[in-house]
N, C-alpha and C positions, 0 to 999 in steps of 0.2 A: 291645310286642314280647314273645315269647315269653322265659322262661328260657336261661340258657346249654344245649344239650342234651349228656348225657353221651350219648356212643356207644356205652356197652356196660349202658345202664338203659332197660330196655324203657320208652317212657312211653306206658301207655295213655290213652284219654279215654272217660268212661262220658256219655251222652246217657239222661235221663229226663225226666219230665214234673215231677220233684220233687225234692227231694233233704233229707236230713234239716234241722233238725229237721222239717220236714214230715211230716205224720204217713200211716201207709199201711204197708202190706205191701211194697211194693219199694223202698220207700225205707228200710225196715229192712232188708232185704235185702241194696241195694247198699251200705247204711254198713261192714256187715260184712266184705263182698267187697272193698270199698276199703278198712277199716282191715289185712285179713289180706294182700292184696298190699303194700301199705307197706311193711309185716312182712317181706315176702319180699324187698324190696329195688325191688320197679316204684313206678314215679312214677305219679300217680292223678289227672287232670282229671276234672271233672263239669261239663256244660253241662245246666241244667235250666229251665224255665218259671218266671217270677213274674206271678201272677195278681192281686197286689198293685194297689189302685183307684188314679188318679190319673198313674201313670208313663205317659212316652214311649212307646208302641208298640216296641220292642226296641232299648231300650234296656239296658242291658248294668250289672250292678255287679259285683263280683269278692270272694270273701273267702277266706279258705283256715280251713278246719273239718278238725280231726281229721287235719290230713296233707294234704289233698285240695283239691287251688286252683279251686271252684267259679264258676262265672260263673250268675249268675241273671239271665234276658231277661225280661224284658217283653212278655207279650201274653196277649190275652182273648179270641181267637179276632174281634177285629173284622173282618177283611176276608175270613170265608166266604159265598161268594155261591151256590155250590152243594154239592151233595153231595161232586165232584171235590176241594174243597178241602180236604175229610179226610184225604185221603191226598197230595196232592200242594199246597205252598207254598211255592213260590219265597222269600220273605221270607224266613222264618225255617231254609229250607236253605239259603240267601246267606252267613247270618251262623253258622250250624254249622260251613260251609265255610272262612267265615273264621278260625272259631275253631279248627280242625285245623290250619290252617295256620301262624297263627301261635302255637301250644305246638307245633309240630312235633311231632303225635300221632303213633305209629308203627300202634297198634293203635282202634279206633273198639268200645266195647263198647256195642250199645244195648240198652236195660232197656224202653223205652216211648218210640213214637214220636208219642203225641199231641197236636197241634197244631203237632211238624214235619211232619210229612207221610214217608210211606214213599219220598218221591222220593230224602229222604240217601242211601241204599243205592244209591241210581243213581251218586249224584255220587259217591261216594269210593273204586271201582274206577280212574276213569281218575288219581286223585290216586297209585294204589298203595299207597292205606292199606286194611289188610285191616280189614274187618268181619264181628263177632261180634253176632248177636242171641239175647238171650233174649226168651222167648213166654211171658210173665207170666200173659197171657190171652189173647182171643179179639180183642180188636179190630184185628189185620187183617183177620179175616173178618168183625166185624159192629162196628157203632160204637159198638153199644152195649157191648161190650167183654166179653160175658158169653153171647152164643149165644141169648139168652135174650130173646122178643116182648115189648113190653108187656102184653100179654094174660099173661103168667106161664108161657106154652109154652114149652119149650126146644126148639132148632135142632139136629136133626142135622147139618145143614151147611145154607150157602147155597145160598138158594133166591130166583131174581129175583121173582120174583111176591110171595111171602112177605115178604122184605126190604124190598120197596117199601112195601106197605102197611104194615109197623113201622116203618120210616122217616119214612113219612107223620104219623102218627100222634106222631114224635117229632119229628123238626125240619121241619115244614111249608113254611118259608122257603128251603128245601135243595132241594125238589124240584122238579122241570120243570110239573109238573103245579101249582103254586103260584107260579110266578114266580120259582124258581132258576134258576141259570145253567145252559141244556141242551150243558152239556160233560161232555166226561170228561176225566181225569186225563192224555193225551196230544194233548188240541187237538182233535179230533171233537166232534161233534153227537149227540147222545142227545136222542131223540123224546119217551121215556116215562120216567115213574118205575122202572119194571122195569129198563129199558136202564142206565139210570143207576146203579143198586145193581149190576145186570151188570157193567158198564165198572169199577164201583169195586173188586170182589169181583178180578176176573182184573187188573187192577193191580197191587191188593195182593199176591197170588200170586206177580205174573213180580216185585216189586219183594225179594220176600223171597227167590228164587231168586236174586240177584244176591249177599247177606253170603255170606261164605266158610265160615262155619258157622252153624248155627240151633241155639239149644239148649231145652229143657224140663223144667222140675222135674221128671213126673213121663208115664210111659207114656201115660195117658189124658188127657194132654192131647194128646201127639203123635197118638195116633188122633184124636182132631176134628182135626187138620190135615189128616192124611192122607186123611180123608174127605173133605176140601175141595178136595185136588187135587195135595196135595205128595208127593213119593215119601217112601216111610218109611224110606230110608236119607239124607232130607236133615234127619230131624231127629233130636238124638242128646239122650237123656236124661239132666243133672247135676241132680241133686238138690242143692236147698240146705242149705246146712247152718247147722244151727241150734246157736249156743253159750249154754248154760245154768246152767254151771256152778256159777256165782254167783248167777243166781236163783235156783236148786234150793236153794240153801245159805239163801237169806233166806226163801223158802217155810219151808222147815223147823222154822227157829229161829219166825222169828213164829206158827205154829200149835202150836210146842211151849207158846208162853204163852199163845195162844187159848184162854177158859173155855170148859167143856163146854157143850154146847146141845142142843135138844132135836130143833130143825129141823136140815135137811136145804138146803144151800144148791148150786144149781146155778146154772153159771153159760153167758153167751153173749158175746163177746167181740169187739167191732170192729164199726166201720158199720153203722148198719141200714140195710137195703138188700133189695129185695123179691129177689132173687136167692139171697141171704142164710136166708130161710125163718125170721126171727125171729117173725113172725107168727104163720104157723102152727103153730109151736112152741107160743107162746102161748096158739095155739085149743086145742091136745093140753093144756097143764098146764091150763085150767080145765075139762078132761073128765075127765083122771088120777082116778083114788081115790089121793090123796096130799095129804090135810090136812096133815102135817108138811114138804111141799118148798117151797120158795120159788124163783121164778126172777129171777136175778139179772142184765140188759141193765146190760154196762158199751158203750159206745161213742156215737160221734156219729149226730144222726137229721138226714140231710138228704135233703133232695129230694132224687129219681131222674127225672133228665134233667127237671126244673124241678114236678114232680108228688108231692105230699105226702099225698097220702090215704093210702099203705102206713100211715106214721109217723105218721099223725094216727088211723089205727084201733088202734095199739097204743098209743098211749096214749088211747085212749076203752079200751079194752081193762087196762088199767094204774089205771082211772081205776077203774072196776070192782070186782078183782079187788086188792085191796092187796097179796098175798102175788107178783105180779109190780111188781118193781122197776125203774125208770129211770134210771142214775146217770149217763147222758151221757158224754161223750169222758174218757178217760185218757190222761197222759204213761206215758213207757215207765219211769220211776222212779217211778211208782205202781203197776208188775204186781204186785211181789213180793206188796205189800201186799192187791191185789185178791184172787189166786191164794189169800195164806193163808186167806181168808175164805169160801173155796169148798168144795163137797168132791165136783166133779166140772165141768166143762163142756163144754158142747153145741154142735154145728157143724151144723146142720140144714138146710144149704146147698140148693138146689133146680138151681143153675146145675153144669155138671161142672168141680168145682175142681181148679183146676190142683195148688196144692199145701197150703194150708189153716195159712198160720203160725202164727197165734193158738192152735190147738187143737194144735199140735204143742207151741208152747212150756210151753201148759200139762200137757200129758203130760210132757212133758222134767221138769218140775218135779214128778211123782209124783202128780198129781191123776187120775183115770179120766175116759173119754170116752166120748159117746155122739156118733157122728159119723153122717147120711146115707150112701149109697151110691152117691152121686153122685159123680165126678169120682175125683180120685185122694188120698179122705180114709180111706178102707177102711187105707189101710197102716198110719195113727197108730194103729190099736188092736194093731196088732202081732199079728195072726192072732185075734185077741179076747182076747191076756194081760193087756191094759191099757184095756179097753174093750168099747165095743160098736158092732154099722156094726146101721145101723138101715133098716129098707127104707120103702118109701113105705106108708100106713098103719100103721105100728107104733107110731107114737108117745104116744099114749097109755099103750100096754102098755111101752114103756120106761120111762116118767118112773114110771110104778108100781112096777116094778119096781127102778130105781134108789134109789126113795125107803124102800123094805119092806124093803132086802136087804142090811143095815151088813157083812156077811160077803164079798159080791160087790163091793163097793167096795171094801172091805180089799184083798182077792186083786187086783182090781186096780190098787190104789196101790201094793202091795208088789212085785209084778213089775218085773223088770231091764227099764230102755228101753235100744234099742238106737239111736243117732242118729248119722248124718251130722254130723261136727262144719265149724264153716266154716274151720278150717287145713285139710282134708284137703279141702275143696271149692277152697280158695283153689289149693293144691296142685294139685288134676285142671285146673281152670281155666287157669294160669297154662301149663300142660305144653298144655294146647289153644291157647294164645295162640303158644305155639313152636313147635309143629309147622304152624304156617303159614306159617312162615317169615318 
């Protein structure tokens, strides 16, 4: 049974695919948002995924982290038999449902719906619990969560034809044309692969027209919505906000004691991931004229939707070229220390990011940037006081650039950042969750 419920404490419930310590971008994200509402007085549930080997298919364990009475489920994605299942799962919206109900959730905030399926937004209109989505990424409109083919093409928007064959290509057992389930997400019959990613696409659409508000870090994510079919006054842009304070401060101190060197260390921060563009990053620093730069891969290399070649050419690429480096996954009480060690990092993103945390936090923290012009990463350089937005072949002429120009980097690390803090997001957020009544 749920807690006793106070009637004048808003209690929200955040739904993700993760939740801290898990590691990711939105689950740093929502740790933030859920320790700053606490702060404000709202009670804060999380219902997230445990992908954990061996457990009961949703089964349930419960802990409370940081304030926040977490429930971790159980499942691995065993019972997708088509494509439709992406998006819609009775299973595990059964036990969502159950769980609203009994914390007597007032407010439903989701972060990421995968491997519930977008059908929750169905169910908790007639409950009268109002629903808030944030659009982390793309994958209501493509599963791969990033717009982005296997082929390395980006998506202006869904397209059936197109989708089908990267579909195909990626979960073959999903499709009609392979022996999936020829449904769609509301009980029909789909013929073809096309039909199928069709059916999946306009589901996801009318399921996201159901939350009572949609939100998005950053403008250019809301344009690929709106290209996809959403009016652009259903999606309202809050930026996250990112608190630094404290890292800034351990950046500082530890590069004050860092000995002078000769090299030039940049750095690249989080998952490699062909979407990501660490790669070709990579290909630009062994064409640079920049003997003195070194490029620095902190993050974890796994397969991309079960396919390792990306990760396995950078480090035959790594394997090469010593002066790039491999350091694999970090905790978040290892940035300060990564950061001091830096003296600048690179977001060479190929997919349109939505909001790019990694290379914010490291600007927050006084380091310079060189970010792609992809998605909505252009803003961390702050008009270019604090960096640089790099277009599609410049790459080499940056890393040259950055590595020749100790005066350009000075100028800007010394520049004022100006940041979204997460009490003043917790704040916009919280004043959205009341005006829904």
């Amino acid at each position: 049974m749920g807690s006793p419920k106070d009637p004048h404490r808003l209690r929200v419930g955040f739904v993700c695919h993760g939740w801290y310590p898990d590691p990711g971008g939105v689950e740093t994200h929502t740790r933030d948002l859920a320790r700053a509402l606490i702060g404000r007085g709202l009670e804060v549930h999380a219902l997230c995924l445990d992908y954990s080997e061996g457990r009961e298919p949703y089964s349930v364990r419960d802990e409370e982290i940081e304030g926040v009475r977490v429930r971790r489920m159980a499942y691995r994605y065993h019972d997708h038999r088509g494509l439709a299942d992406l998006v819609s799962n009775h299973g595990t919206t059964d036990r969502a449902e159950s769980w609203v109900r009994e914390h007597g959730i007032d407010l439903v905030h989701v972060h990421h719906l995968t491997g519930f399926g977008l059908g929750l937004l169905w169910r908790l209109a007639p409950l009268r619990i109002r629903s808030v989505m944030t659009l982390h990424d793309y994958w209501p409109l493509c599963p791969r969560g990033q717009m982005m083919q296997a082929s390395g093409e980006v998506c202006a928007r869904p397209e059936p034809e197109v989708c089908a064959a990267c579909l195909l290509g990626t979960w073959p057992h999903l499709m009609p044309s392979r022996g999936g389930d020829p449904r769609d997400a509301r009980g029909g019959t789909v013929a073809t692969d096309a039909e199928a990613a069709d059916a999946r696409t306009r589901y996801a659409l009318a399921a996201l027209a159901q939350a009572d508000l949609l939100l998005t870090p950053s403008g250019a994510a809301r344009d690929v919505y709106v290209r996809a079919g959403l009016r652009a006054d259903a999606v309202r842009v809050c930026e996250n906000g990112v608190d630094v304070g404290t890292l800034a401060t351990q950046v500082r101190r530890l590069r004050a004691e860092r000995p002078p060197r000769d090299q030039v260390a940049l750095g690249v921060l989080g998952s490699v991931l062909p979407s990501k563009g660490t790669l070709e990053l990579a290909r630009a620093f062994v064409q640079a004229d920049a003997p003195q730069l070194t490029l620095e891969v902190h993050g974890n290399l796994p397969p991309y939707h079960g396919d390792l070649s990306y990760v396995e050419e950078l480090q035959e690429l790594a394997r090469e070229e010593e002066r790039i480096r491999l350091h694999g996954a970090y905790t978040t009480d290892e940035l300060a220390g990564i950061l001091a060690d830096l003296d600048g990092v690179a977001a060479p993103s190929r997919w349109a990011e939505v909001y790019g945390l990694t290379v914010r936090e490291a600007s927050a923290a006084g380091l310079p940037v060189l970010v792609s012009d992809a998605g909505g990463l252009a803003s961390v350089t702050q008009g270019g006081s604090t960096g640089r937005v790099v277009g599609e072949g410049e790459w080499v002429e940056a890393l040259t650039q950055f590595a020749r120009e100790p005066r350009l980097r000075e100028a800007w690390s010394e520049a004022p950042r100006v940041l979204w803090s997460t009490s003043q997001m917790a704040e916009e957020i919280e004043a959205l969750y009341r005006s829904l009544g």
